[in-house]
N, C-alpha and C positions, 0 to 999 in steps of 0.2 A: 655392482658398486657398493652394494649396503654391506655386503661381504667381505670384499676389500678393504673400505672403512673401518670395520673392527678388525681385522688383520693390523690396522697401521696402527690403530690404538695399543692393542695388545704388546706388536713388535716393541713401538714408542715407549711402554712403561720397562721395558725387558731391557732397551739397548740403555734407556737413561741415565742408571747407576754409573755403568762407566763414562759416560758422559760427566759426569759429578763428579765419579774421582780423578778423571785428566783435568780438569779445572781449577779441584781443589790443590792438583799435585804441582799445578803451573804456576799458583798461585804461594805456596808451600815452598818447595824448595827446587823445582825444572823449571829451567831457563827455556820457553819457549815462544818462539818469533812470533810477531802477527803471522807472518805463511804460513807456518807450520798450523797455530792455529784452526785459520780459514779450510786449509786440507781437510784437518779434520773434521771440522762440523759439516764441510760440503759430505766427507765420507760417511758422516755418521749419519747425511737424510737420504743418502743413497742406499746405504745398509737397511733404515727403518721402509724405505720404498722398494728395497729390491727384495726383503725376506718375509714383508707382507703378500707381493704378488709371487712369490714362489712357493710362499703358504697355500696360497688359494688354487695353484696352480698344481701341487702337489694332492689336495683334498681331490678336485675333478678331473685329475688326468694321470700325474703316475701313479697313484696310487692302484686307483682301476687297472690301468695296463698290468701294472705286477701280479693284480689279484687274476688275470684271467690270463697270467703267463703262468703263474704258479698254477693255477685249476689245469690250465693245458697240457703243462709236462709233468703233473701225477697222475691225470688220466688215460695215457700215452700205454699204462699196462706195461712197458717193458721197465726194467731198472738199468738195464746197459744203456737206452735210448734216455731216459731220465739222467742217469751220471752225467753224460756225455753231453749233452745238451744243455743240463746248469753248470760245468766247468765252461764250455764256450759264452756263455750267459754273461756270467758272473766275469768273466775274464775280458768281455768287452764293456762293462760297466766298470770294472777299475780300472782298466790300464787307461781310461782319459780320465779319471775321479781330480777333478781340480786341487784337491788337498793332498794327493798323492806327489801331485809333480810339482807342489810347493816346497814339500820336503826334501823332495830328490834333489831340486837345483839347490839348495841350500847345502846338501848333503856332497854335491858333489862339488861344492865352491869350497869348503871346508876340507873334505878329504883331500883337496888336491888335485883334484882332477881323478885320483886312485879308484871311487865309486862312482858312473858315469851315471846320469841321468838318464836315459834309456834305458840302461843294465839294470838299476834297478825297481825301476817301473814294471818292466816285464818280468825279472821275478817274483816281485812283489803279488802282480796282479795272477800269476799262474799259482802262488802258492793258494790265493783264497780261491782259485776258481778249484782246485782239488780240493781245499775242506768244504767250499758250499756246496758240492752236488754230493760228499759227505753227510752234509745238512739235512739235505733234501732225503737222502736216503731213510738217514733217523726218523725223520718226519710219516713217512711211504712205512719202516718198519717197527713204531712205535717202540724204537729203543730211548729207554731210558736219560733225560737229559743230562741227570748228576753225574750217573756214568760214564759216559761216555766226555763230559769237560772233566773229571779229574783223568779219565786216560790222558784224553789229551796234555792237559799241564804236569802232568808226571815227566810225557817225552820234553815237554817244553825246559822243563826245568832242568833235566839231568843234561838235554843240549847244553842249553846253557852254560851250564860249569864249564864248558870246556870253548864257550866263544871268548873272543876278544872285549875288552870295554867299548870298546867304539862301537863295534858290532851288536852288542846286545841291547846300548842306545838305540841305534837307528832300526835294527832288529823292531823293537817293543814301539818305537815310534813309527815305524813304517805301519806296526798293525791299527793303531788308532786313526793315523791318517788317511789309509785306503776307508772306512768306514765314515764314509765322508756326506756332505749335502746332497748327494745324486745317489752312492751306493745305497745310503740307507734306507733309502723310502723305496727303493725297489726292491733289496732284502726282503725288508718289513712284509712288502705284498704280497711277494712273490710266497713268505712263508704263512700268510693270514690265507690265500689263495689254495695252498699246498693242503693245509688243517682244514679247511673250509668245508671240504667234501666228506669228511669222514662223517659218521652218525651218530658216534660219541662226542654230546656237546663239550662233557666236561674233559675230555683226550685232546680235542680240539682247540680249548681254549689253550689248555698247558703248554700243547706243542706248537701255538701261534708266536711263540718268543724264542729263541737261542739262536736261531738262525745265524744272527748279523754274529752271536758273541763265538761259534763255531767257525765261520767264514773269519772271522780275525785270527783268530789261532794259526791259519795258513802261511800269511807274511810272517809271522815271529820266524818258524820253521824254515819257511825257505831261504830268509836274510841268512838265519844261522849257519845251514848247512852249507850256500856257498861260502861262506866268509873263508873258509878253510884256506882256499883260492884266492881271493885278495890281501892287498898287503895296502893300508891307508898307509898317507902321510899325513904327517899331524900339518896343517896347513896356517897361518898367521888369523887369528881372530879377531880379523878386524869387522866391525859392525858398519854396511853400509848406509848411510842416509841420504836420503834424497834431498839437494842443495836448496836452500832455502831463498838462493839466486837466481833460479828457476821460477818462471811465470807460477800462478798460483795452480793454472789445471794442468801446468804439462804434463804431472803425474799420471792423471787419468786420463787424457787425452792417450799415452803410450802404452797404458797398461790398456783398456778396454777394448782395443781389438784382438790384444792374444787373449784375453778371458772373455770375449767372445767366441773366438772361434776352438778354445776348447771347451768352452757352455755346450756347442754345438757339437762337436764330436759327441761328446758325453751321453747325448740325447737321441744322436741321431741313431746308432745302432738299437738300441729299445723299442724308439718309432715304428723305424721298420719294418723289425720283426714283427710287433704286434699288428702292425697293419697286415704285413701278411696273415699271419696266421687266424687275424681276426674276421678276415674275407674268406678263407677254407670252410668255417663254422658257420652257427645260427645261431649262439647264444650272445654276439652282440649286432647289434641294429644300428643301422648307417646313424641314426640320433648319437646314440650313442659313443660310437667313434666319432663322430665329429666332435663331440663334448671332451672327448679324450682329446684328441688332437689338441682343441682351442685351452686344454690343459698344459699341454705341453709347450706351446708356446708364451704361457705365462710364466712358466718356471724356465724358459730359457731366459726372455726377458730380466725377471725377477733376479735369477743366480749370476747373469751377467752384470746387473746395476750392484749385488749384493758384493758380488766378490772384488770390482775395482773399488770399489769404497776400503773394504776391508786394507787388498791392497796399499791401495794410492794415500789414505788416508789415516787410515788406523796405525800400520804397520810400523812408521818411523817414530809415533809418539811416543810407542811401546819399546821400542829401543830405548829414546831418551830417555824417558821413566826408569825404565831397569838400568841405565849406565849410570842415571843420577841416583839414584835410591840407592847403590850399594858404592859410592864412591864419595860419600863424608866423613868417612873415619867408624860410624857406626851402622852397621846389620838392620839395629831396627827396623828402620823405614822400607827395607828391601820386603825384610817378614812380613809386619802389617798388610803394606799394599799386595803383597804374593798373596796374601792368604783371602783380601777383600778383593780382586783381581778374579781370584779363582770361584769364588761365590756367586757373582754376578756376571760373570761372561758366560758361564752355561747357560744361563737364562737368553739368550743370544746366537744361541746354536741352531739353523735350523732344523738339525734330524732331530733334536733332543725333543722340539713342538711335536715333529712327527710321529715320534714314539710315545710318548704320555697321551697323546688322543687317543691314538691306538689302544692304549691300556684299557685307558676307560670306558673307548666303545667295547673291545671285546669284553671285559668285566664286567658288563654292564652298571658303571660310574661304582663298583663294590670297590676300586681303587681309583681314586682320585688324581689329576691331574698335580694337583697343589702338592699333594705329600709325595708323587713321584719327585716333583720339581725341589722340593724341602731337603730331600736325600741327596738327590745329583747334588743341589750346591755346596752343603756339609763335606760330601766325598773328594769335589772337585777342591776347594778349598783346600783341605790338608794337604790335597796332592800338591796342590803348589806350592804351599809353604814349606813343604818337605823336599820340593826339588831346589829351594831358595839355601834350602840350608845344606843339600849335597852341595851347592857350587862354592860356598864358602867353606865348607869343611872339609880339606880335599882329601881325608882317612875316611868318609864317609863313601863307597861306594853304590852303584844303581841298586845290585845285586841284594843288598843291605837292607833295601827294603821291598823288594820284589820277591824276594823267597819266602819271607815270614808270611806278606801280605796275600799273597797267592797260595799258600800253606790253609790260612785263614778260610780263604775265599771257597775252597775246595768243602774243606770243613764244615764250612757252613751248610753246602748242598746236600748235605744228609741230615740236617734238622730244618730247614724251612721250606712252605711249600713250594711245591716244585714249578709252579705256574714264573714265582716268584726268581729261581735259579734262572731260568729262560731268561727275564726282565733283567735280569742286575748283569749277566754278560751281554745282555745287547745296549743295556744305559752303556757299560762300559766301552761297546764299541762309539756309541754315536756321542757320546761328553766329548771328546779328542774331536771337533767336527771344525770348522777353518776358522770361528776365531777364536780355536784354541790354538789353530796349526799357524794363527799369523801374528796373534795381537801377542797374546801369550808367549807363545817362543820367541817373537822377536824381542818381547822385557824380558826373558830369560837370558835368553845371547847377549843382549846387551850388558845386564849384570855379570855374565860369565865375561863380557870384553873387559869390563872393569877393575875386577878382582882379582889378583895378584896368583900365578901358580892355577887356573884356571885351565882345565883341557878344553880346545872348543867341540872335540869331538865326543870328548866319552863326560863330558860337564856341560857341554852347551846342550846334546841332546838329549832324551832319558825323561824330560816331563812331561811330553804326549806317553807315553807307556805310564806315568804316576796317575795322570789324568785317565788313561784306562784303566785301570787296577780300581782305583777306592772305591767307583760306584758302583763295584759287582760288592762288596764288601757293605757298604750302606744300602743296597736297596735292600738282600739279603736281610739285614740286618730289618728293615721297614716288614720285609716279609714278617718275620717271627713276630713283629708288634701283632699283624695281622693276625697272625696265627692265636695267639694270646688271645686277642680282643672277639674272637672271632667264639674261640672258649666258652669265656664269659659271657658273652652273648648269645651262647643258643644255637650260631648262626654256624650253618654244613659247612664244615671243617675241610670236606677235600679239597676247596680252592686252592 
């Protein structure tokens, strides 16, 4: 309980920002009902309750399973048996990832029906399940992280040229959103697990990161390639909201059994397996797994309270906000709040908590918490101002600033440490995590419902892919301070 308690504080100061600017902005210039209101603030003590207990839930249970699934399949000796086994892995960890199948129905109410929700869930989820046992390998054959992500963005890139705008939207959106509240923290483990064993501390440390940012690379790939084969319809962008005529819970009353029982899919293939495979061995003791176990039922709990809130509550304000904000005649207001939007909803992501702890434990606190968290926001921020101002400027395309930025991003991995390369494509994966996939997108689509000449396909989508871009670009960037200070300081440079 004493646990949990600082979990809700923590959460509580992270969600509260935006709690401050939906008020200010109601207060400002959005017309907002007492319902709508009430929605919110009930969503927003479900969110502070449900990402508290999914913190705590995640620290004693998945994190462990991942660490002793990742120990399990690198000391397994074979690498066909390792591939194989983290593409099934990793493939039944996304294809129920809650923020994946936010995006698809969104994607496929827009398309037209032309991109199906199943279609592309299950490509989506086979593409990372091919680059994470990729992952796993680099990890097993100490290749090079820089390496091996500029191969990668090389093929990404010259794809690219050659997809459609729609496609390369939901493409780069799809990869942010698979990398989501459940994929992450078992990524995470699964590759602290993988490094764990090796007897080079400091090989160890370096290759405990890239993981998540290698396994994203997959969906970009596979959205691209099939696109060949589909043909969107650009479909009417209209922004739904939830009537305000409608009793106050019926939101969440509707939503919380289908974000339950995909909480639970989510969880339940993981379980499982580790149960199984945890009863074969002797390295964990019934204490033990039980402690996993009653982990895991806290993050079901938790991500189920976490995500109808999100939902039922968050989701409609964020539309109104974004239809109001870019529909007075002037831009500004859309800018501002994109930009202060984007600053403080990372601090609200559950993976993004999971990953900055991680830092610090394996660094042992030689990178801090706080300066991770300093960088995501800085990175997250532009991203969104920068997608505020594609939907307004429609000669502005994605491409425009995804080529440069990813030019950048590669660049950088041959000056800063490489501990650091690992950290900034996995921030990158876990920034894009559900309230950027719901609160966020939905002020974006809304400002793209408003704005005149407006595509909802290749303008509504494209700021989950902004959102992953700039944090590989600023933590990088955090890296070389490091590097720098590290100089002057005295202090062993190979980190």
């Amino acid at each position: 309980m004493n646990v949990l308690r600082e979990k809700i504080k923590e959460v509580l100061f992270s969600v509260l920002p935006i709690i401050l600017i939906v008020i200010i902005s109601g207060l400002a210039f959005v017309s907002l009902s007492g319902t709508e209101m009430i929605r919110f603030f009930i969503g927003a003590a479900l969110i502070v309750v449900g990402l508290a207990l999914f913190l705590v839930g995640v620290e004693i249970g998945i994190t462990p399973i991942g660490r002793f699934l990742g120990t399990t399949l690198t000391r397994s000796g074979s690498l066909w048996k390792l591939a194989l086994f983290s593409v099934i892995l990793s493939f039944l960890v996304s294809i129920a990832e809650p923020d994946l199948h936010i995006l698809a129905g969104q994607v496929e109410e827009l398309s037209g029906g032309a991109v199906t929700r199943l279609f592309l869930v299950i490509v989506v989820s086979v593409g990372i399940g091919v680059l994470f046992s990729i992952g796993m390998i680099r990890i097993v054959k100490n290749i090079p992280i820089h390496i091996l992500m500029i191969l990668l963005y090389t093929i990404v890139l010259v794809v690219a040229l050659f997809a459609k705008p729609e496609f390369l939207s939901i493409a780069f959106d799809a990869s942010g959103a698979t990398t989501g509240a459940l994929a992450v923290p078992v990524i995470l483990a699964l590759s602290l697990g993988a490094s764990a064993i090796k007897k080079d501390r400091k090989a160890a440390e370096k290759d405990s990161f890239g993981l998540v940012g290698i396994s994203s690379v997959g969906p970009i790939l596979a959205v691209l390639i099939v696109s060949s084969i589909i043909r969107p319809q650009q479909a009417a962008s209209v922004v739904e909201i939830a009537s305000a005529e409608q009793s106050v819970l019926s939101p969440f009353f509707s939503t919380m059994p289908t974000v339950a029982l995909e909480t639970f899919i989510s969880l339940f293939p993981i379980t499982v397996i580790f149960l199984f495979l945890s009863r074969l061995g002797k390295d964990i003791t019934p204490r033990v797994r039980r402690r996993a176990v009653k982990g895991v039922v806290y993050s079901y709990i938790g991500l189920t309270f976490f995500l109808t809130g999100v939902h039922a509550g968050f989701m409609d304000v964020g539309k109104i906000i974004g239809r109001a904000s870019a529909s007075g005649g002037s831009f500004l207001p859309l800018f501002i709040i994109a930009f202060i939007l984007g600053f403080v909803t990372v601090l609200a992501e559950p993976a993004v908590h999971v990953l900055t702890s991680d830092i610090e434990q394996v660094t042992g606190g030689y990178v801090r918490k706080k300066a991770v968290f300093a960088a995501l926001s800085i990175g997250v921020a532009v991203a969104v101002l920068l997608s505020a101002i594609r939907i307004v400027v429609p000669s502005v395309q994605l491409w425009h600033f995804l080529l440069p930025g990813y030019v950048i991003s590669l660049a950088l991995t041959l000056f800063v440490p490489k501990m650091f390369v690992g950290m900034a494509f996995d921030a990158g994966g876990v920034a894009s995590g559900p309230m950027t996939a719901t609160f966020i997108l939905a002020f974006t689509s809304g400002a793209a419902g408003a704005v005149e000449g407006a595509n909802a396909l290749a303008d509504g989508f494209g700021m989950i892919a902004m959102v992953a871009m700039m944090p590989i670009i600023t933590i990088q960037i955090l890296g070389a301070i490091f590097k720098i200070k590290s100089r002057k300081g005295g202090v062993e440079n190979a980190r």
